[in-house]
Phi, psi and omega in degrees: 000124162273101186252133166257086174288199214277174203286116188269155170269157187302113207116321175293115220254341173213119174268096207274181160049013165318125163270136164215131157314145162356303213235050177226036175257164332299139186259124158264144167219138207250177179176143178219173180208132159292118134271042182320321168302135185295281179312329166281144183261108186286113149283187170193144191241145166249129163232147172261078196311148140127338215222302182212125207276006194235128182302153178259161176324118202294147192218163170263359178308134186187055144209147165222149197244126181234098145309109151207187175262171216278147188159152181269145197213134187237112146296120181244052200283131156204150169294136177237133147256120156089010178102353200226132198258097201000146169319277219269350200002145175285139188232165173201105195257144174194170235205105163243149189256193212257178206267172177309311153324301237238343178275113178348310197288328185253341172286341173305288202312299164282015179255333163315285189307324169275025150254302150350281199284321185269349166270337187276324182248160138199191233282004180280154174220181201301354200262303190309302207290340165273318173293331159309305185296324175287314204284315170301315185273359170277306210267000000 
């Protein structure tokens, strides 16, 4: 799945408020850095606040593919030159939500209605309820 916010500028170092629904995981984000030197070889270190808590190893990898579950998340991207890793890291924060089964609002809703359902009805039936009334009017 490819979420496209709204057209970011070249440069833009944190992409904020992403929403995603359940089933719209695994998300890939893609990510780059200007080299000018010929020579050095530019790495990135990545973390998943909310999931795994350590910068990952430096790589020339510069997509990462994220699964996870519903709950809020910041993606923390930087560059490393030379062993040594950029001030500031790039962000991409998002929210996948929990599935509709599982939202307060909806656990509510059925437990009214299964509280409901056991008070209004039960297992007596109309032939019990004229014998109960006959049984009364005799004594």
């Amino acid at each position: 799945m490819l979420l496209r916010p709204r057209r970011r500028e070249l440069g833009d170092s944190e992409v904020p408020g992403l929403e995603l629904e359940p089933g719209q995981t695994p998300i890939e984000i893609g990510f780059f850095a200007v080299n000018f030197a010929a020579d050095e070889s530019l790495r990135y270190q990545f973390k998943i606040e909310g999931y795994q808590g350590d910068w990952s190893a430096p790589s020339e990898q510069r997509i990462i593919a994220v699964s996870v579950a519903p709950g809020r998340y910041r993606v923390l991207v930087r560059a490393v030159r030379d062993g040594v890793p950029s001030d500031r890291p790039a962000s991409v924060s998002f929210t996948v939500s929990l599935p509709v089964w599982q939202r307060w609002w909806f656990v509510s809703l059925l437990a009214f209605e299964t509280r409901t359902r056991s008070c209004c009805t039960s297992p007596t039936t109309e032939r019990d309820l004229i014998g109960r009334g006959r049984a009364r009017d005799t004594d």
